[in-house]
DOBA-131312 format. One record per residue (C-alpha): residue number from 0; z, x, y. Coordinates in nm, 4 decimals. Layout:
BEGIN
num: NUM z: Z x: X y: Y
...
% end
This chain:
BEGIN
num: 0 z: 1.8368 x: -0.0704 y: -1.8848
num: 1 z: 1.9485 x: 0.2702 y: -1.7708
num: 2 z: 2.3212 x: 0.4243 y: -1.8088
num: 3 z: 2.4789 x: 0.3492 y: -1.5261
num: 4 z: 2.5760 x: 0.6917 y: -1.3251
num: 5 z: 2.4172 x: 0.7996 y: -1.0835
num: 6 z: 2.2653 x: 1.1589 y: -1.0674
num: 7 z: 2.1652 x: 1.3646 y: -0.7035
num: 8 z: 1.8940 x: 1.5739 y: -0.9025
num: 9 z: 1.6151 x: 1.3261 y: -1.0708
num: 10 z: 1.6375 x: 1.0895 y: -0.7271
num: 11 z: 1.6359 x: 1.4372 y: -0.5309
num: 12 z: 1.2973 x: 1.4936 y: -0.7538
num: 13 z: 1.1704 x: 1.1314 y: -0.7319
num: 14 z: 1.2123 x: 1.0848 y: -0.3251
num: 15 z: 0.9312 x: 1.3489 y: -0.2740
num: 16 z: 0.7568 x: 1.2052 y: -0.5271
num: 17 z: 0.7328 x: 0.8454 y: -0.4105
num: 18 z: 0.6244 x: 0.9847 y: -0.1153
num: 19 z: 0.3408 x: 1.1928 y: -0.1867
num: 20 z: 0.2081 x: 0.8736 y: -0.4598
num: 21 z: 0.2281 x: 0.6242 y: -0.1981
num: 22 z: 0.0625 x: 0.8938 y: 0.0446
num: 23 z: -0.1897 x: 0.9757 y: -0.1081
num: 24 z: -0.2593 x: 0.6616 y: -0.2694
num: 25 z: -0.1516 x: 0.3940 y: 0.0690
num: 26 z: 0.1153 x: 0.2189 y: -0.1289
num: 27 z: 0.3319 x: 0.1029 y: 0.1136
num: 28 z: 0.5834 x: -0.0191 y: -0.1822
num: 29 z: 0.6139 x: 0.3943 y: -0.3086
num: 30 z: 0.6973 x: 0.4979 y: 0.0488
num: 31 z: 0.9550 x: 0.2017 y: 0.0385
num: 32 z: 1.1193 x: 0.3662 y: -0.2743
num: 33 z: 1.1407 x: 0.6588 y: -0.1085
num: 34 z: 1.2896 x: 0.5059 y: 0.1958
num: 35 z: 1.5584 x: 0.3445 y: -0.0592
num: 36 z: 1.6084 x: 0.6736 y: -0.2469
num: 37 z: 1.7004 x: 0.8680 y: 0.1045
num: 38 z: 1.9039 x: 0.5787 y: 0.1794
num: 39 z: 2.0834 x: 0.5651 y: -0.1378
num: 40 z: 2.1254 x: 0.9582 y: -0.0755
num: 41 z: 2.2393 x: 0.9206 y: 0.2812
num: 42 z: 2.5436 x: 0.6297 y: 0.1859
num: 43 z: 2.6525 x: 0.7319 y: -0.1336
num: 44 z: 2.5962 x: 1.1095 y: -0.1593
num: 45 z: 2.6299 x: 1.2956 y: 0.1374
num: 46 z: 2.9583 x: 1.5296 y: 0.2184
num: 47 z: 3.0237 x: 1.5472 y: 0.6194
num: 48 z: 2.8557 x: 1.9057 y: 0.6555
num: 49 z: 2.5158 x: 1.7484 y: 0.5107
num: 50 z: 2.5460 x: 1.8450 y: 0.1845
num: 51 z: 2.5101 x: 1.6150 y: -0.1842
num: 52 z: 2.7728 x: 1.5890 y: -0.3996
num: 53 z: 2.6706 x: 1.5572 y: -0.7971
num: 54 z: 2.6893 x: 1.1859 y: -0.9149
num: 55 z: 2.8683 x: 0.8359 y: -0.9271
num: 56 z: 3.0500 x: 0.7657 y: -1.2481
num: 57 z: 2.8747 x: 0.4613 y: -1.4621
num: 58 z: 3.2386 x: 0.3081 y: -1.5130
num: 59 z: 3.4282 x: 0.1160 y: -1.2951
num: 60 z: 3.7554 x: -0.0453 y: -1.3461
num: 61 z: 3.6897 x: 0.0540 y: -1.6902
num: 62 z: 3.3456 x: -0.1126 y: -1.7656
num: 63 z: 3.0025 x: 0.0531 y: -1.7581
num: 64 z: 2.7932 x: -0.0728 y: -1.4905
num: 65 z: 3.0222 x: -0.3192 y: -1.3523
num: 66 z: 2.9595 x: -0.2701 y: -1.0035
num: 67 z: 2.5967 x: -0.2660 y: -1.0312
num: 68 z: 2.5480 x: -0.6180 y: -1.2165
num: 69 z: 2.5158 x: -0.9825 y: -1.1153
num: 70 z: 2.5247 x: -1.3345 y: -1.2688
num: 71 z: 2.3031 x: -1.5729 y: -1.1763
num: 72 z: 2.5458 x: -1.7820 y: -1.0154
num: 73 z: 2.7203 x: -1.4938 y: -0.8290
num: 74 z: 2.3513 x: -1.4273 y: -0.7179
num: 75 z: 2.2430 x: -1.7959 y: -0.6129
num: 76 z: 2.5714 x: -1.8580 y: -0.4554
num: 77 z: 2.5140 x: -1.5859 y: -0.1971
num: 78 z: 2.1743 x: -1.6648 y: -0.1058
num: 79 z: 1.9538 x: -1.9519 y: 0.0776
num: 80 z: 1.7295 x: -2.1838 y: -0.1242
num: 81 z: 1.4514 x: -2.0234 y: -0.0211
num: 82 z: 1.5778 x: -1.6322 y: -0.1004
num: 83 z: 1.6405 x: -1.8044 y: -0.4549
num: 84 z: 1.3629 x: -1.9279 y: -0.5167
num: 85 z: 1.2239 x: -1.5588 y: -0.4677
num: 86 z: 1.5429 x: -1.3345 y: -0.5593
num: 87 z: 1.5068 x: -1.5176 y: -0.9207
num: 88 z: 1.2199 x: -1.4519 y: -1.0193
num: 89 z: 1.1755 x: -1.1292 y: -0.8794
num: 90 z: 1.4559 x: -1.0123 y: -1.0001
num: 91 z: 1.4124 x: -1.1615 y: -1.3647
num: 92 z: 1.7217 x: -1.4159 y: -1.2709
num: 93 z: 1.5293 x: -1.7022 y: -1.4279
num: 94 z: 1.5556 x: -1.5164 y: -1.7703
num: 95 z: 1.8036 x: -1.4820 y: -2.0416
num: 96 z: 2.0525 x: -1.1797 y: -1.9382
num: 97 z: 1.9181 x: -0.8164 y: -1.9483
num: 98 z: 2.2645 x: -0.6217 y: -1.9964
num: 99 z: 2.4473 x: -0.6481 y: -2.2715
num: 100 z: 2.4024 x: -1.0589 y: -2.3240
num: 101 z: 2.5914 x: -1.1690 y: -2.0310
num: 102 z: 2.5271 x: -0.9855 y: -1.6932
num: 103 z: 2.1782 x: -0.8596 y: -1.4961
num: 104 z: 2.0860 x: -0.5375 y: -1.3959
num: 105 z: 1.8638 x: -0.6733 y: -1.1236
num: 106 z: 1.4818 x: -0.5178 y: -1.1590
num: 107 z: 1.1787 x: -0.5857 y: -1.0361
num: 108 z: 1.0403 x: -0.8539 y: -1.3229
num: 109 z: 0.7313 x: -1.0151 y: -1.0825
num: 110 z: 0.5762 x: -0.8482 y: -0.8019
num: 111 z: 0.6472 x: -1.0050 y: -0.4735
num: 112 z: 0.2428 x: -1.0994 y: -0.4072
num: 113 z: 0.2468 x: -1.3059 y: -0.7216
num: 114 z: 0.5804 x: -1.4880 y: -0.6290
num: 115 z: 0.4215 x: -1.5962 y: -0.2779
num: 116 z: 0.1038 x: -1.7224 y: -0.4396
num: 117 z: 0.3328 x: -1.9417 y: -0.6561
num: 118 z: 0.5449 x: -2.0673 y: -0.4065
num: 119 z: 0.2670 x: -2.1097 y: -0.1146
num: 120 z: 0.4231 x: -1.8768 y: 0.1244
num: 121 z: 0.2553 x: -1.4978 y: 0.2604
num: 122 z: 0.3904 x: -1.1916 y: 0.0929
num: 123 z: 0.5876 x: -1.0628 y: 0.4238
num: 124 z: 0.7760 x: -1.3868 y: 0.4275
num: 125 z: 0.8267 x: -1.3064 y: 0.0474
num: 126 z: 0.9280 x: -0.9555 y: 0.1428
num: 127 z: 1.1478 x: -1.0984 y: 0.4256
num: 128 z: 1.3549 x: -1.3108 y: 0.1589
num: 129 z: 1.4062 x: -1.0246 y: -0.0906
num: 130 z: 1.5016 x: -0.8040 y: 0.2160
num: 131 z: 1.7033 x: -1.0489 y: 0.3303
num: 132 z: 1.9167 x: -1.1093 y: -0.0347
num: 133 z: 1.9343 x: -0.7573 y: -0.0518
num: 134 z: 2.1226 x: -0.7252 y: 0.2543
num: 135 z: 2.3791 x: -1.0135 y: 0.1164
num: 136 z: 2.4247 x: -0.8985 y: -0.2018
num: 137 z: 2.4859 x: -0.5149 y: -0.0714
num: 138 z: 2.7339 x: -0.6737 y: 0.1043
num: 139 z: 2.9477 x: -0.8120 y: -0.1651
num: 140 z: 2.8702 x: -0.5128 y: -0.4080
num: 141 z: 3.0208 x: -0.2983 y: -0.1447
num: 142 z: 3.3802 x: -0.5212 y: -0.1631
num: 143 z: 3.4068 x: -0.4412 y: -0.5367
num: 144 z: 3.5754 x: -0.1676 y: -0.6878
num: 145 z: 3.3863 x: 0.1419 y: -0.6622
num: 146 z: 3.2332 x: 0.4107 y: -0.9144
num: 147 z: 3.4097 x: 0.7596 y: -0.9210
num: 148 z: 3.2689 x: 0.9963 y: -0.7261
num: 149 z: 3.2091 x: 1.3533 y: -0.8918
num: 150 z: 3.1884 x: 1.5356 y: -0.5643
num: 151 z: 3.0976 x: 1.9252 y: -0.6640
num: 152 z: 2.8867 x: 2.0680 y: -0.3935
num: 153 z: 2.5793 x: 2.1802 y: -0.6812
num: 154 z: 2.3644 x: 2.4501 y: -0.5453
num: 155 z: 2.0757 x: 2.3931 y: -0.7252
num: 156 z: 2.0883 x: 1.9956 y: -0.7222
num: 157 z: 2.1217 x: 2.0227 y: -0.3739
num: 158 z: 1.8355 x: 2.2504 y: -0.3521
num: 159 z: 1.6123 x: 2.0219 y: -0.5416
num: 160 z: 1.7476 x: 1.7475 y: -0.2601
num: 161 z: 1.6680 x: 1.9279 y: 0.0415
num: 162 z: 1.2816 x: 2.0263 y: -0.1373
num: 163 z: 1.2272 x: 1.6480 y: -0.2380
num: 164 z: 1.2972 x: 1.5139 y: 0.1631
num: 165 z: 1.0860 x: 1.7918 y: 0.2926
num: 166 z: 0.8325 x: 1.7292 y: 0.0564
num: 167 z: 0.8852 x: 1.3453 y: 0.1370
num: 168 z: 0.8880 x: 1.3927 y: 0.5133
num: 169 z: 0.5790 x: 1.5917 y: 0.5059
num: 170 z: 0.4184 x: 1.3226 y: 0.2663
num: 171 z: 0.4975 x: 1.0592 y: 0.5420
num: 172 z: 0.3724 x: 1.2987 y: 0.8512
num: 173 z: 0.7480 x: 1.4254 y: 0.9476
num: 174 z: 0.9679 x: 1.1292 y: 0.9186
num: 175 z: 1.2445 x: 1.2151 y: 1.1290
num: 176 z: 1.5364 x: 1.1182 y: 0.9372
num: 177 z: 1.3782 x: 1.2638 y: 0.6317
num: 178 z: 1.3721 x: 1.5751 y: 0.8104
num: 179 z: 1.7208 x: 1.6112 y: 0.9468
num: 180 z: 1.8697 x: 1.5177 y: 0.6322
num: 181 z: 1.7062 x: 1.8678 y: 0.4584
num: 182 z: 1.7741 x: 2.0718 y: 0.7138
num: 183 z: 2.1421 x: 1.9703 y: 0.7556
num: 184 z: 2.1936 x: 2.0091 y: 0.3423
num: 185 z: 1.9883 x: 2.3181 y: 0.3827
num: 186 z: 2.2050 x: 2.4809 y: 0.6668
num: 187 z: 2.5185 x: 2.3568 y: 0.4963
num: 188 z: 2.3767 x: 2.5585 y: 0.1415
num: 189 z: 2.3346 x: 2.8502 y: 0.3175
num: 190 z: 2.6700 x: 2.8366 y: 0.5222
num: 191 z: 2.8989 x: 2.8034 y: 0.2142
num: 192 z: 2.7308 x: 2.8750 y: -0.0859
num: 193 z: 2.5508 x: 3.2063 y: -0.0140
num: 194 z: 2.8128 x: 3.5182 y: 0.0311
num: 195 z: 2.7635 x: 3.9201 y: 0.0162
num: 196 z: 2.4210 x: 3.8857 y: -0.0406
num: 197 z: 2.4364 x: 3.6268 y: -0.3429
num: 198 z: 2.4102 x: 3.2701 y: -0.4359
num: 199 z: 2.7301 x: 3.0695 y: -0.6164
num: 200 z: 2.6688 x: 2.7869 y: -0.8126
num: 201 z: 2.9001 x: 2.5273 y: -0.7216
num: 202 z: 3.1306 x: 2.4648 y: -0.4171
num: 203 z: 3.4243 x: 2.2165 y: -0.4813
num: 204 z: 3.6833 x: 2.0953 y: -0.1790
num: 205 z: 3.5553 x: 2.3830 y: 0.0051
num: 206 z: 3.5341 x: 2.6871 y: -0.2246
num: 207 z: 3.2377 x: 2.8459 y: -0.3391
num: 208 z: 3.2598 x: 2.9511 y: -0.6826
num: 209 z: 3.0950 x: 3.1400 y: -0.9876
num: 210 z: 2.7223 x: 3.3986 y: -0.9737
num: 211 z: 2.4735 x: 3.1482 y: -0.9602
num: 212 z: 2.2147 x: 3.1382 y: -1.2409
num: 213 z: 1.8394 x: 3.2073 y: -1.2389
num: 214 z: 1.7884 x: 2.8006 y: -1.1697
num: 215 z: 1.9770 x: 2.8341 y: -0.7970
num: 216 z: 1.7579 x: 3.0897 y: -0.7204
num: 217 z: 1.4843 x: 2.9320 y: -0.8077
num: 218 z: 1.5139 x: 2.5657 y: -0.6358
num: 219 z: 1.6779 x: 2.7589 y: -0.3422
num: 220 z: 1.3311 x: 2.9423 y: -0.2894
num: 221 z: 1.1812 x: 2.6132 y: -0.3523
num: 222 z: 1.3541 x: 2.4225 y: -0.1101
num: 223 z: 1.3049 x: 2.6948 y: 0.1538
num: 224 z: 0.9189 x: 2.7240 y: 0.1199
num: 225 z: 0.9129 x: 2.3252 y: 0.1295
num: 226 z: 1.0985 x: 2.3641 y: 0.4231
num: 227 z: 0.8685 x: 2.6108 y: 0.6166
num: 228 z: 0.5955 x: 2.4093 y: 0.5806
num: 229 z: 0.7879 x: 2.1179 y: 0.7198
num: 230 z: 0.8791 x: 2.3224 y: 0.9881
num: 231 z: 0.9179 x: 2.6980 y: 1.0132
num: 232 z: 1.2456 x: 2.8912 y: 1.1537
num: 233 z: 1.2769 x: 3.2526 y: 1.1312
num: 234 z: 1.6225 x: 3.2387 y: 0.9960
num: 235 z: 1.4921 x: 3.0146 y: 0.6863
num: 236 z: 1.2108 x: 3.2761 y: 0.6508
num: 237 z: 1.4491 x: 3.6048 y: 0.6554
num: 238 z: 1.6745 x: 3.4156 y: 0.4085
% end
């Protein structure tokens, strides 16, 4: 079980990862958590210039990880039989609670293939159901009280964001969203947190603030030579 908040740079690492692993290797289910990751990104995370704020707080309403758990009943009474009878076990719902005694973080406890062979049905319908409770229970999560929101403007987390969906779309050959997404945080880095010729480290309800360190340097270069190979515009290659 993880701590609940939410961080923009290990899923801005782990989205180009995904990628490339289920690249390379044809896993459609690594793409898919890639997919989820630049999802996540695009909902939760992204500041109207195309930018990623920090992280979501793990508390809510004073509880860690409140609005990311279930119980089993909250689960089954959203769902049809038949997105139960995969949702449960998938999602470890036919076991004793995972988080703290009383409450699930829902994770992946049997793979969807084995599920279907137990219940008689193909994998995509299998697939179709889990999609299919996701969807629902996004739903309700969404009505609950949310996480705070730590919305800095981090110049190198968003660097290492805008390197993992380049690295992700070029993984995938180009996907288009992937794309847009790094080269909007991308031009929004370079419109407010480079001035005179330097790099600043943070940018918070619109000022740009303090030197930046070796780090922001470093993931900016990053970033832009991930981005050139995605696709190359002089005015990334002068910067």
């Amino acid at each position: 079980i993880p701590h609940f908040e939410k961080m923009l740079y290990d899923n801005a690492m782990l989205v180009g990862l995904y990628a490339s692993y289920g690249s390379a290797a044809s896993d459609p289910a690594s793409i898919g958590v890639a997919q989820d990751i630049a999802e996540w990104m695009t909902r939760e995370m992204r500041a109207t210039d195309g930018a990623f704020y920090a992280s979501l707080d793990a508390d809510s309403e004073g509880e860690e990880g409140k609005f990311y758990v279930w119980s089993a009943d909250e689960v089954r009474s959203q769902l049809s039989a038949d997105e139960w009878a995969v949702a449960s076990v998938h999602w470890g719902l036919d076991r004793a609670p995972n988080f703290e005694q009383h409450a699930y973080n829902l994770r992946v406890s049997v793979p969807l293939v084995d599920i279907a062979a137990r219940l008689g049905i193909t994998p995509q319908v299998a697939s179709l159901h889990i999609g299919a409770a996701r969807e629902k229970l996004l739903a309700v999560r969404a009505c609950r009280v949310r996480p705070g929101l730590d919305d800095k403007i981090l110049t190198a987390w968003n660097a290492l964001a805008i390197a993992g969906l380049a690295r992700a779309a070029r993984a995938v050959g180009d996907r288009a969203a992937w794309h847009k997404l790094a080269f909007d945080a991308l031009d929004a880095l370079r419109a407010t947190a480079w001035r005179d010729g330097r790099l600043r480290v943070t940018r918070q309800r619109g000022e740009a603030m303090l030197n930046a360190y070796l780090d922001d340097y470093a993931f900016v270069l990053a970033a832009l030579v991930e981005c050139l190979q995605l696709e190359f515009r002089a005015g990334d290659f002068a910067w």
